[in-house]
N, C-alpha and C positions, 0 to 999 in steps of 0.2 A: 083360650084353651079349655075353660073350663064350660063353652060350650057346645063345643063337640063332647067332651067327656057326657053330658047331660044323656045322648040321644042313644049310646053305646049300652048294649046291654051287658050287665057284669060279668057274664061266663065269659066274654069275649075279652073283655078289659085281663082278666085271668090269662085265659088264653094267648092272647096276645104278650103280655109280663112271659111266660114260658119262653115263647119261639122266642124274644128277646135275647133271655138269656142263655137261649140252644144257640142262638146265632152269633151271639160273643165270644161264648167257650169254640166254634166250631173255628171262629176268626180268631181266636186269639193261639191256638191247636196246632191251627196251617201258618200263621206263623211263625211261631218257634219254630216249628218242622222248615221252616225257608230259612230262619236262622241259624239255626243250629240242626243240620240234619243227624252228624254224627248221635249227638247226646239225645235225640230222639229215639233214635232208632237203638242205642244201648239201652233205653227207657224201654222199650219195648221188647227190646231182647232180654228182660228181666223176669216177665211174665212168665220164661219158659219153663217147664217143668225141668229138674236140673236132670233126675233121673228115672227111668223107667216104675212102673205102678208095679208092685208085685203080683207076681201068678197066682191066680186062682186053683185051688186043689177042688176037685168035684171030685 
């Protein structure tokens, strides 16, 4: 393993650590949402604004 690592240039080794961990979180996201869809989607119905912004006076 450690030589391949040798030949890789370090932006990439970064890079690569990133999508890694974009690709976990995106796997691990989709499925809870396959698990649990209810408690998801109450997760996200939490975001909502509960009520209207108030009026601008000009």
């Amino acid at each position: 393993m450690r030589l391949i690592t040798v030949f890789v240039p370090p932006e990439l080794k970064i890079f690569s650590i990133f999508a890694i961990i974009f690709f976990a979180l995106w796997i691990g996201f989709a499925l809870f949402g396959a698990i649990a869809p209810y408690t998801l989607w109450k997760m996200t119905q939490g975001w909502k604004a509960t009520k209207e912004p108030p009026e601008t006076v000009d």
